[in-house]
TORLUMTI-353616 format. One line per field, with one value per residue (C-alpha): residue number from 1; residue in three letters; z, y, x negated. Coordinates in Angstrom, 1 decimal, padded with zeros to 4 digits, always signed. Each point is the difference from the previous one (the first is absolute). Layout:
<nodes>
resi <- (NUM|...)
resn <- (ALA|...)
w <- (Z|...)
v <- (Y|...)
u <- (X|...)
</nodes>
This chain:
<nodes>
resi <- (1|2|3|4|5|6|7|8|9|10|11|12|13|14|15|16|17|18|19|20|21|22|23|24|25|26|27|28|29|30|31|32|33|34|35|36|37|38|39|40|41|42|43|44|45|46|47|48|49|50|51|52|53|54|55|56|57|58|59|60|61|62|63|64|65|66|67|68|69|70|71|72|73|74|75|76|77|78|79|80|81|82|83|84|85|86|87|88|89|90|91|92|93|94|95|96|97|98|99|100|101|102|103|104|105|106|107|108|109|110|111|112|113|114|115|116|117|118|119|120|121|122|123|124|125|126|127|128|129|130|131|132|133|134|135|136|137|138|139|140|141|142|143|144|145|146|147|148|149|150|151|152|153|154|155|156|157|158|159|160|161|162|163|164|165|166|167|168|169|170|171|172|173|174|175|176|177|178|179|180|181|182|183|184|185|186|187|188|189|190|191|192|193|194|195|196|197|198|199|200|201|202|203|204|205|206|207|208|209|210|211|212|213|214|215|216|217|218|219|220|221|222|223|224|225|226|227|228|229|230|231|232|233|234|235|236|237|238|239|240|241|242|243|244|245|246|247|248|249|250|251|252|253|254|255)
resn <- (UNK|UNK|UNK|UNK|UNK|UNK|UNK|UNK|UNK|UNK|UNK|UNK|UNK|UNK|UNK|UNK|UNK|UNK|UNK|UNK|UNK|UNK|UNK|UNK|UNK|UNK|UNK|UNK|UNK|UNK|UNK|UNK|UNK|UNK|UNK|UNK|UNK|UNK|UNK|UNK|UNK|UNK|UNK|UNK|UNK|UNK|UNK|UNK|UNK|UNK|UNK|UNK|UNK|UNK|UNK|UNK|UNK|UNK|UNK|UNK|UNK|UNK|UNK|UNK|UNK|UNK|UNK|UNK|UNK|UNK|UNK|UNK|UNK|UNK|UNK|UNK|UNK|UNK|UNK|UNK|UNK|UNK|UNK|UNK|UNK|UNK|UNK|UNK|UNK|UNK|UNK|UNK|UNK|UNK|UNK|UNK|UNK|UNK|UNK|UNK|UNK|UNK|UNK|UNK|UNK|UNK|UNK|UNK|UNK|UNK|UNK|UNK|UNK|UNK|UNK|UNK|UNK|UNK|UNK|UNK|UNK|UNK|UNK|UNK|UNK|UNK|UNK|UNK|UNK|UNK|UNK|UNK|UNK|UNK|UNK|UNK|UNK|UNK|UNK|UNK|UNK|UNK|UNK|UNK|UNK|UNK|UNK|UNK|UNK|UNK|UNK|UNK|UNK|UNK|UNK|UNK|UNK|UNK|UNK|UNK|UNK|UNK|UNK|UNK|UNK|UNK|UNK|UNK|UNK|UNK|UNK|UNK|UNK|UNK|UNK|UNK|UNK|UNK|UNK|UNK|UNK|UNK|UNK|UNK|UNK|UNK|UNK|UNK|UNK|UNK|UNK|UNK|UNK|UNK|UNK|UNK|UNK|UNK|UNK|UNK|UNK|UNK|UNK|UNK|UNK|UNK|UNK|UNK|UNK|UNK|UNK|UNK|UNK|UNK|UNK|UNK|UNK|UNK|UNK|UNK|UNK|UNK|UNK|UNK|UNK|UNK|UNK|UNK|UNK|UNK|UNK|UNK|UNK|UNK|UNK|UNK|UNK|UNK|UNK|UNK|UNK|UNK|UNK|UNK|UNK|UNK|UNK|UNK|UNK|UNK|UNK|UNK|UNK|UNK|UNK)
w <- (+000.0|-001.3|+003.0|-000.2|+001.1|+000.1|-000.4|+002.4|+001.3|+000.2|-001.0|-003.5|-001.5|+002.4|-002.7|-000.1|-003.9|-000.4|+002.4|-001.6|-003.1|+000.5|+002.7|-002.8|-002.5|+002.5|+001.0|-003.8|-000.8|+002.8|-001.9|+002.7|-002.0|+001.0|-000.3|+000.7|+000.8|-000.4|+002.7|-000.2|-002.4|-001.3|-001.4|-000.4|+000.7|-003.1|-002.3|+001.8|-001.6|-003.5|-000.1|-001.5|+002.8|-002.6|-001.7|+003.3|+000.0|+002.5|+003.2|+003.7|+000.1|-002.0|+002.6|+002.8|-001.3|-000.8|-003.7|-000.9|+000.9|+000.8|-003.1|-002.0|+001.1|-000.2|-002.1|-001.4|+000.5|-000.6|+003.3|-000.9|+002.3|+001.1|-000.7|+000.8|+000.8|-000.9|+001.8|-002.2|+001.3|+000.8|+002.8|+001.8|-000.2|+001.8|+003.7|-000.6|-001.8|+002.7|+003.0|+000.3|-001.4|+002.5|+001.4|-002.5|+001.3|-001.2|-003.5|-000.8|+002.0|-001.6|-003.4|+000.7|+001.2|-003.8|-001.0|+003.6|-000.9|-003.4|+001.1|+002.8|+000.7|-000.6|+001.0|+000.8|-001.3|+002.2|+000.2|+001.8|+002.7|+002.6|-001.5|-001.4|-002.8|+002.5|+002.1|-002.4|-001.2|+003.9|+000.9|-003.5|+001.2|+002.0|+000.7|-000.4|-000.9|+001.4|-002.0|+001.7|-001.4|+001.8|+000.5|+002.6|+000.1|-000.5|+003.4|-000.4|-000.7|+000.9|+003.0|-002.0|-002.2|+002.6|+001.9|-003.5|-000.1|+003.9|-001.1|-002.7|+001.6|+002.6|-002.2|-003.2|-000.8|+003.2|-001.8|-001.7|+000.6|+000.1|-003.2|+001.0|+000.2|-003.5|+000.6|-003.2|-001.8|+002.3|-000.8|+002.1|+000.0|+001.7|+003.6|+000.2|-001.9|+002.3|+003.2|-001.7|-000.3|+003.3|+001.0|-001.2|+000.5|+003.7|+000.5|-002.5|+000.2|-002.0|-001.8|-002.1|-003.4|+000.0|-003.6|-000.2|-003.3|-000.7|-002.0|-003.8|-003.2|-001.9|+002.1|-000.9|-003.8|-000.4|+000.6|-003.0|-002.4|+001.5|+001.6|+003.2|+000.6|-000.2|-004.1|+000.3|+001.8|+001.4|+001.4|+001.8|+004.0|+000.1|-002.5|+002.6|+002.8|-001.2|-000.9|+003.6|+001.3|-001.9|+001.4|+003.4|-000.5|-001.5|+002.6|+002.7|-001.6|-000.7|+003.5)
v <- (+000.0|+003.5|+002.1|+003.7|+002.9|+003.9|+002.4|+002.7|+003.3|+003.4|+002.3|+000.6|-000.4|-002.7|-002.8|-001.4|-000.9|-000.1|-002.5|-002.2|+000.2|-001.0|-002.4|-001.5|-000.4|-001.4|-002.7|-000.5|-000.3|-003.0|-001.4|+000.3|+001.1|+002.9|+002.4|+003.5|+002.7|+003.2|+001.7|+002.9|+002.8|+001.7|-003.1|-000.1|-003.7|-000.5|+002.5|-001.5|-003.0|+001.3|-000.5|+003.6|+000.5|+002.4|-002.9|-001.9|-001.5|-002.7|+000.8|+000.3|+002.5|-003.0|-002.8|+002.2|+000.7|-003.4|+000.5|-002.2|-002.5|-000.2|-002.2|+002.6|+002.5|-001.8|+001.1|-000.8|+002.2|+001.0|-002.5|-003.4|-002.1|+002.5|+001.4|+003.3|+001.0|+003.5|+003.4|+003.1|+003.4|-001.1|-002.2|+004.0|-001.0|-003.1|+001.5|+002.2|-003.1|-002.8|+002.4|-001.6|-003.6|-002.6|-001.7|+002.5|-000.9|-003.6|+000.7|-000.5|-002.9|-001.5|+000.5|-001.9|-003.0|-001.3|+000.8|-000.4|-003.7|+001.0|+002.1|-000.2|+003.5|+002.6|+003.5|+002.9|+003.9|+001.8|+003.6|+002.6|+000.3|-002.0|+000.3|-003.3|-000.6|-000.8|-001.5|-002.2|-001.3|-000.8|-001.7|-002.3|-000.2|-002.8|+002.9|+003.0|+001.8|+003.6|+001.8|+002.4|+002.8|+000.5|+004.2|+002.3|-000.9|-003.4|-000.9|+002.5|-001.5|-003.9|-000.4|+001.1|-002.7|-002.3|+000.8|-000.5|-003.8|-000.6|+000.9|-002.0|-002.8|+000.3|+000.9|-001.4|-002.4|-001.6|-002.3|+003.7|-000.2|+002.7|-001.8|+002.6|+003.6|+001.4|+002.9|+001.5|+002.9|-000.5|+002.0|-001.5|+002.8|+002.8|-000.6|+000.5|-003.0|-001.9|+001.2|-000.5|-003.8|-000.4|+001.4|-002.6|-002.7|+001.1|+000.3|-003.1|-002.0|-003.3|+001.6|+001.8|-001.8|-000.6|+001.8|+003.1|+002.0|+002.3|+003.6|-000.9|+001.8|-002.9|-000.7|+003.6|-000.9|-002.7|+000.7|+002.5|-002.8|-002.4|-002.5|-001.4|+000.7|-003.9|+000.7|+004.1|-001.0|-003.3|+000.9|+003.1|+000.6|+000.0|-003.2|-002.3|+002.0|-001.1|-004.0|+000.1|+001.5|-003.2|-002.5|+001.0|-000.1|-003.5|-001.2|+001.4|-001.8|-003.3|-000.6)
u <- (+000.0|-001.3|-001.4|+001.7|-002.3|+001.5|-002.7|+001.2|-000.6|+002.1|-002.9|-000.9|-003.5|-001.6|+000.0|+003.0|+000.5|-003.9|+000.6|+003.0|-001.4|-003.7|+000.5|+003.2|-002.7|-002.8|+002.3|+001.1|-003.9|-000.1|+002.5|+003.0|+002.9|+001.4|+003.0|-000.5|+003.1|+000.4|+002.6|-001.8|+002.1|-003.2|-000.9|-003.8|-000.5|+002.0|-001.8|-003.1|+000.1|+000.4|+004.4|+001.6|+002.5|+002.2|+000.7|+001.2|+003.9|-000.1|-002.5|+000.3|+003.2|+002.3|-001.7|+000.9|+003.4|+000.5|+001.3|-002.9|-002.2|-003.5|-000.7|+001.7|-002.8|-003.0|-002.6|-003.7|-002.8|-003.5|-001.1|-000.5|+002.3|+001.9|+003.6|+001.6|+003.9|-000.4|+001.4|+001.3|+000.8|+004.0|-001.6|+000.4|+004.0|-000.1|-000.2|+003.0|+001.8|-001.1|+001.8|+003.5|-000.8|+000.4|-003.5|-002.2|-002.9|+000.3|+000.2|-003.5|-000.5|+003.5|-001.5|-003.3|+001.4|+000.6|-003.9|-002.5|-000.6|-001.5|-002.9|-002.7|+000.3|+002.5|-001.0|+001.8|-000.8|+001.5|+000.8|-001.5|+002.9|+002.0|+003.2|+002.5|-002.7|-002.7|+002.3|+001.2|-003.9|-000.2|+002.9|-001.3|-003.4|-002.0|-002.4|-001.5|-003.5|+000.1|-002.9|-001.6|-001.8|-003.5|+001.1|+000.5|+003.3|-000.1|+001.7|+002.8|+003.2|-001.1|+001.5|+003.4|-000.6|-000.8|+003.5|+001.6|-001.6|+000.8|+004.0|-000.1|-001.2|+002.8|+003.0|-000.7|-003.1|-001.5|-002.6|-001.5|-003.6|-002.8|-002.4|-002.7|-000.9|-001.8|-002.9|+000.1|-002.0|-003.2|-002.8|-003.4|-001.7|+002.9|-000.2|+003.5|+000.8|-001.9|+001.4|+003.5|-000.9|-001.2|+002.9|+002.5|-002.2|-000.1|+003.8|+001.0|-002.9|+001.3|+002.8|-002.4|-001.8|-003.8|+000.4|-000.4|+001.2|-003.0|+000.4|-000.6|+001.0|+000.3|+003.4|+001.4|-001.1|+002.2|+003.4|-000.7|-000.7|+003.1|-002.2|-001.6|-003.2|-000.9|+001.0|-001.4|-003.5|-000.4|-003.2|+000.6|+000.1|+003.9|+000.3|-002.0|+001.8|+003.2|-001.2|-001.5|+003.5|+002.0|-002.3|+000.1|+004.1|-000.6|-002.0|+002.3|+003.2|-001.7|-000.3)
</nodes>
């Protein structure tokens, strides 16, 4: 049974789709197959993988809205092994249109059932807020990686988050699990990087990955040219960051 991972936090810019889309790819490479979701309404985890979102019918809003299924939405990509239901910009309706529904944060979860056996992972964009969207990709999820940009702020907002998981876990999905928090945009040589991941290792200890997603400008590249950075630059820092990121996840659910 496929293992489903939300990629989650409320603050914009720490990595999120960066995140979803290399670590997709990585685990594609090691030949887990893998289906990767957009819930987020900008939709640059779709147009980072090379799919023209102007040109998407069927995507996250229809699987949330149950007026089609998951199958329906599925859809190759630039990754090897991997597959993408893709957001468009009316994903921004869905919050307004969820409101009065009965159980609405069990849509995404109800839609999943008919496609989790087909994949080893299914991962979850999600957007940068903790509105229905988010909580939909967590009442789906197994578990969550929280990236965590290695800023001044870094912290801020976290313990938010963190409260947002604990509720979940008590109203609507007890068996979600913390996968692992993500440092992202590290930068060895700024000593506030550095303080930033001694910092979270400190408080989290074990919740936190051995990997550690360094600054590169490959990673920025690549979006540009709709692919991962394993198709973009397989050599560069943030393509064996990435590999390093899905083995450690491999690893950790092998056990």
């Amino acid at each position: 049974m496929g293992k489903i991972i939300a990629i989650a936090n409320q603050k914009g810019g720490v990595g999120k789709t960066t995140t979803s889309v290399n670590l997709a790819a990585s685990l594609g490479v090691l030949e887990k197959k893998v289906l990767l979701i957009d819930a987020d309404p900008q939709a640059n985890a779709s147009s980072g993988l090379g799919i023209d979102v102007e040109t998407i019918e069927i995507g996250t809003y229809q699987i949330l809205e149950h007026s089609n299924t998951p199958e329906e939405a599925i859809i190759t990509c630039s990754a090897p092994n991997v597959w993408v239901i893709p957001a468009h910009i009316d994903l921004v309706a869905i919050e307004i249109e969820l409101v009065d529904k009965e159980n609405r944060e069990y849509m995404l979860k109800q839609a999943l059932e008919s496609v989790k056996d087909k994949y080893d992972y299914i991962l979850i964009d999600c957007a940068p807020s903790l509105g229905l969207l988010t909580l939909n990709a967590l009442t789906a999820a197994d578990s969550v990686v929280i990236p965590i940009q290695c800023e001044y702020f870094a912290l801020e907002g976290l313990g938010k988050l963190l409260n947002t998981i604990k509720s979940v876990q008590k109203i609507h999905n007890p068996d979600l699990d913390i996968e692992g928090l993500l440092l992202t945009m590290y930068d060895s040589r700024l000593r506030l990087s550095n303080q930033v991941v001694e910092e979270v290792q400190k408080h989290f200890h074990d919740m936190v990955f051995d990997t550690v997603i360094q600054r590169n400008v490959k990673l920025s590249e690549a979006p540009s040219f709709g692919e991962s950075i394993i198709n973009y630059d397989a050599t560069s820092k943030g393509a064996i960051n990435y590999l390093h990121l899905a083995e450690e996840i491999i690893k950790k659910n092998s056990k």
